[in-house]
C-alpha positions in Angstrom: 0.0 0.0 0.0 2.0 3.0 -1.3 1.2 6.8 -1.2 -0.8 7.8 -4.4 2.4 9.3 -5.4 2.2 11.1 -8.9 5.0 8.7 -10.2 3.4 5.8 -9.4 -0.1 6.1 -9.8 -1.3 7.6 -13.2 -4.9 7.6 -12.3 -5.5 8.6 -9.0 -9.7 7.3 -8.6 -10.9 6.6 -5.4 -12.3 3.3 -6.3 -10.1 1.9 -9.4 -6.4 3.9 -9.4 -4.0 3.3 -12.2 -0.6 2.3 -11.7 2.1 3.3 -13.4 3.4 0.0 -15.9 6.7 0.0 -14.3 5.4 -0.9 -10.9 2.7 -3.5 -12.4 5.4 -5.4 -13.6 7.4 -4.5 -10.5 4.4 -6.2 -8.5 4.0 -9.2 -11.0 7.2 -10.1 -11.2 7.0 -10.9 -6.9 3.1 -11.6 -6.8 1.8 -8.6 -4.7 -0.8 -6.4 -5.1 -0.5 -2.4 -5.0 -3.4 -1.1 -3.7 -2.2 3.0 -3.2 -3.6 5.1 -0.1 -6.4 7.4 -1.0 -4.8 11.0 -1.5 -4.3 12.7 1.5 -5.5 10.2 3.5 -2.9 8.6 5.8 -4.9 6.9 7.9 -5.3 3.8 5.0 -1.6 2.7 6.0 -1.3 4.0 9.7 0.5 1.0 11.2 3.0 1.6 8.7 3.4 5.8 9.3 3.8 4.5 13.1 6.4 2.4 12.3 8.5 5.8 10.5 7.9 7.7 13.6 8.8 5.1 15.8 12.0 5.0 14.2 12.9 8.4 14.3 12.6 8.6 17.4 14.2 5.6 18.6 16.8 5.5 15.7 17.4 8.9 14.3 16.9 11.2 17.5 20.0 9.5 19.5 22.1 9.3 16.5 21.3 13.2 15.2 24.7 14.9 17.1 26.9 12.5 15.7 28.9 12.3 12.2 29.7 9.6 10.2 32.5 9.1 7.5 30.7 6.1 5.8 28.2 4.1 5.4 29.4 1.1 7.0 30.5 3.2 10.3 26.3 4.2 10.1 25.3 0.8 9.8 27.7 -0.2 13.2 25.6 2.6 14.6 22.2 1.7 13.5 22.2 -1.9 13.7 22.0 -2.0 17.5 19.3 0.4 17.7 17.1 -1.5 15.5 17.4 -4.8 17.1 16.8 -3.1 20.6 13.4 -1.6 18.8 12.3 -4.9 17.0 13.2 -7.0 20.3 10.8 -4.1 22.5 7.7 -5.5 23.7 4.7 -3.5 22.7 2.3 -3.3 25.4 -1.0 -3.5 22.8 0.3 -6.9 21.3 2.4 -8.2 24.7 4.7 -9.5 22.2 7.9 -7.7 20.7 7.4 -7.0 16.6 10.7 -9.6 16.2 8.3 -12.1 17.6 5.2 -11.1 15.7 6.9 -11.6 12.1 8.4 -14.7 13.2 4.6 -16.0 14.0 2.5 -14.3 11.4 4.5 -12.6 8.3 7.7 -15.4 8.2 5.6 -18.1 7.5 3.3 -16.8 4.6 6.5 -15.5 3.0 7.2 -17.0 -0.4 10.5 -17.2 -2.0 12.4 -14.7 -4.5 11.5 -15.9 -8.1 14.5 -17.2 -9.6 15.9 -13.9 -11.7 15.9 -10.7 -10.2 13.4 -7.7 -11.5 14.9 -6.1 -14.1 13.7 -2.3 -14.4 12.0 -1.3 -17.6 10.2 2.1 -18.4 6.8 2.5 -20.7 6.3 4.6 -23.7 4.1 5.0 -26.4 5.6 5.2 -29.6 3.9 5.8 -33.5 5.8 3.7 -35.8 7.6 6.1 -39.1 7.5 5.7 -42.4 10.8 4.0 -42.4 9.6 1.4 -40.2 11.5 2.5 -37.1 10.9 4.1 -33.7 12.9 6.3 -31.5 13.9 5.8 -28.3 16.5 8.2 -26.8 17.7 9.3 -29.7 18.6 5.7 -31.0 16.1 3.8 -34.0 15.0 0.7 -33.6 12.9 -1.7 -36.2 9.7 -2.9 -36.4 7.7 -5.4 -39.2 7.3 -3.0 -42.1 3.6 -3.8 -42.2 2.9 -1.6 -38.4 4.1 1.9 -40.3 2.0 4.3 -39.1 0.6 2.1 -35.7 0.9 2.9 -32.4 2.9 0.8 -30.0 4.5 0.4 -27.2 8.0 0.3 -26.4 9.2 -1.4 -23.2 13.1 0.0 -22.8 15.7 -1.4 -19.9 19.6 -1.3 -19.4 19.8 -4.5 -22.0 16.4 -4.7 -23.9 14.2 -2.7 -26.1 10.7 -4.5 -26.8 8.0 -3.3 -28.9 4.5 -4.7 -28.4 1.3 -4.2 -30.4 -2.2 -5.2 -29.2 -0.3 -6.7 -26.0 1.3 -9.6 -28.3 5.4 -8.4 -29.0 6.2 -7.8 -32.3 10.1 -6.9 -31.7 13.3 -7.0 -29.6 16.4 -5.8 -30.3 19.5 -5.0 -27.7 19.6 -1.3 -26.1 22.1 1.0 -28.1 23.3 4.1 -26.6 24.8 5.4 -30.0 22.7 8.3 -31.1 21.0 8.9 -34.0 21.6 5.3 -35.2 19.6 2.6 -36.2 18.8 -1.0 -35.2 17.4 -2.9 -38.1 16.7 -6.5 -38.7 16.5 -7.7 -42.1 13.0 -9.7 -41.6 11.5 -6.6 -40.9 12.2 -5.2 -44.2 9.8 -5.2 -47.1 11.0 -7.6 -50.1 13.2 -5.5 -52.6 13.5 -2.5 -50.1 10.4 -1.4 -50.7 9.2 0.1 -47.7 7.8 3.0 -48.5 4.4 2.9 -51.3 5.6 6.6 -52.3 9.2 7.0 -51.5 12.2 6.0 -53.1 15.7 6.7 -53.8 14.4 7.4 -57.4 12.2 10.0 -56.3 14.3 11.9 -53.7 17.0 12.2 -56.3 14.5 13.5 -59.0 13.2 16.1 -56.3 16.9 16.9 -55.8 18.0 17.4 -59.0 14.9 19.4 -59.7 16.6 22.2 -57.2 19.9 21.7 -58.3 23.5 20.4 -58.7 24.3 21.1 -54.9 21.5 19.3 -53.3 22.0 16.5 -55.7 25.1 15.7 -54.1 23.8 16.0 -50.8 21.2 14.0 -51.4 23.7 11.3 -52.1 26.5 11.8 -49.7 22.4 10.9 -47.4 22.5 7.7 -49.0 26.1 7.0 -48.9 26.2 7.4 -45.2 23.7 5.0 -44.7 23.6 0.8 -44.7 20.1 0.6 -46.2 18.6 3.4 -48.8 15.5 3.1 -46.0 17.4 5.0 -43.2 17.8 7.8 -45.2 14.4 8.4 -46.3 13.8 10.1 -42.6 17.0 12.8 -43.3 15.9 13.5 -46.7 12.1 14.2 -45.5 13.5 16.4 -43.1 14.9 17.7 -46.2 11.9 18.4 -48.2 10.3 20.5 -45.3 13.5 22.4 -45.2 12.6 23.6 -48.4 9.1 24.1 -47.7 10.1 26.5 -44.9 13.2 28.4 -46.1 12.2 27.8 -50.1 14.2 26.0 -52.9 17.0 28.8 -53.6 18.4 29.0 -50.0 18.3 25.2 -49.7 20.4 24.6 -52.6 22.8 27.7 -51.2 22.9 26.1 -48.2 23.6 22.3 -49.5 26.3 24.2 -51.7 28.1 25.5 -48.5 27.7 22.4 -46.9 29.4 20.6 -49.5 32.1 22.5 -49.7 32.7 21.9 -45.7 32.0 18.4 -46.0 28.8 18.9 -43.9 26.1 15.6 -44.3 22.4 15.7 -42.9 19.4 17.4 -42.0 21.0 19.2 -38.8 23.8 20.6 -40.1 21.8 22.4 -43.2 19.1 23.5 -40.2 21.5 24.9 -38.4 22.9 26.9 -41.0 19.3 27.9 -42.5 18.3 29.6 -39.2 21.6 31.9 -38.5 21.7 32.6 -42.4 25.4 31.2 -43.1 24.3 30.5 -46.6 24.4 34.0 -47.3 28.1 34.5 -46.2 30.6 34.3 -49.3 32.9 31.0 -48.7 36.7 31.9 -47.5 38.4 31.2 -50.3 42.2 30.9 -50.4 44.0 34.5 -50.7 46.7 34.1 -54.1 50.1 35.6 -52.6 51.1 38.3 -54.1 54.8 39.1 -55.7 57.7 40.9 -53.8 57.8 44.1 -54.8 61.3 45.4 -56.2 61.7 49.0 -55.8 64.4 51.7 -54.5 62.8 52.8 -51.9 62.3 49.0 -50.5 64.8 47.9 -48.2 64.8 44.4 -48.8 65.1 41.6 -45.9 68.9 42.0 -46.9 69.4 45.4 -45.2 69.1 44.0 -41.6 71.6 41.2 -42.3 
């Protein structure tokens, strides 16, 4: 019985709360139930509020003028204490709380499952046009056939799962490399055909259509890539560059790019918004002659 924490509990209804996923799976994985107090109501769990105050004042208060260097020097400290505050009879029960969990809670305990719980966090996730969803930064695959679906992607230290309509539909390991992708080859369309619209035909037509410099961008895109797929994303990032800044300062700006050896939607962005496509390129300055003339000293007057 937790507090109805914001974190934990998504819904917070008096008579059917709704927990967050991570600790459902939290309390299926050791087969308890988590039935949160009502808000502002901590009289639902008051043996358990007791049990804090009891120990700080039987723990905490004696322990509050000293200092400790370490954890373990703490423990020394606090492990007494406890034991003298579990081993204290209470005068309600006429037993000590030592002796009331080895009678009533020891037995009913079960044993830890076999693996330990593994954290995972929830999110809800529309699968792109590539057939890919982000998370942190980092792409991961799906079946080509869910483009444009909502799932849900399960993420821990090790693991990223997708599920759709509760049934998982793909795994793949966690990747901390931005702006990558995860892709398995089953969940590519036959012959690479993964979008009904897109292809690498038709993003190099649209390019050449504005010109020689975003041509070569466009394929430097591709290039930089292990499947044609992966770079449909960039390029449409492309395409509403245009949109918003127009044809002429795109092609200016793929043109500066270019010349830099600059490759993807960021980097053109970036240099959109401040305007660096209007700045002339540094080009190198030709050296010009020695002069010969009488009233030039020469570098052979100081010898």
């Amino acid at each position: 019985m937790p507090d109805n924490l914001k974190a934990g509990i998504t819904d917070p209804c008096r008579y059917e709360p709704g927990v967050n996923r991570s600790d459902q799976d939290f309390a299926a994985h050791y087969q308890v139930a988590v039935l949160p107090a009502r808000p502002k109501a901590p009289k639902d769990k008051a043996k358990v509020e007791k049990a804090v105050q009891e120990v700080e004042r039987q723990i905490l208060a004696p322990l509050r003028h000293q200092a400790f260097s370490s954890f373990s020097t703490l423990n020394e400290a606090i492990r007494p204490l406890l034991k003298r505050l579990n081993e204290r009879t209470m005068s309600d029960y006429g037993s000590s709380r030592l002796d009331l969990f080895e009678r009533l809670d020891q037995p009913a305990l079960k044993p830890l499952p076999a693996s330990p719980f593994v954290f995972a966090t929830w999110k809800q996730a529309k699968v792109n046009l590539d057939y890919h969803i982000e998370v942190e930064k980092h792409y991961y695959s799906v079946p080509y056939w869910y483009v444009r679906r909502d799932v849900h992607v399960k993420s821990s230290a090790q693991v990223v799962e997708i599920f759709y309509d509760h049934q998982r539909i793909a795994v793949h390991p966690r990747s901390s490399v931005p702006y990558r992708h995860s892709t398995l080859t089953d969940h590519m369309p036959s012959a690479h055909r993964a979008y009904q619209s897109q292809s690498k035909a038709n993003f190099l037509a649209w390019a050449t259509r504005l010109g020689p410099h975003t041509t070569t961008q466009v394929e430097m895109i591709f290039s930089s890539k292990p499947h044609e797929e992966q770079s449909f994303r960039t390029l449409k990032g492309l395409q509403s560059l245009a949109s918003r800044y127009g044809d002429e300062r795109l092609e200016a700006a793929c043109q500066r790019a270019n010349t830099f050896g600059m490759v993807g939607y960021r980097r053109l962005k970036s240099i959109l918004q401040h305007h660096r496509e209007q700045a002339p390129l540094l080009m190198e300055t030709p050296t010009s002659p020695v002069l010969e003339h009488d009233n030039v000293r020469g570098a052979a007057y100081y010898n």
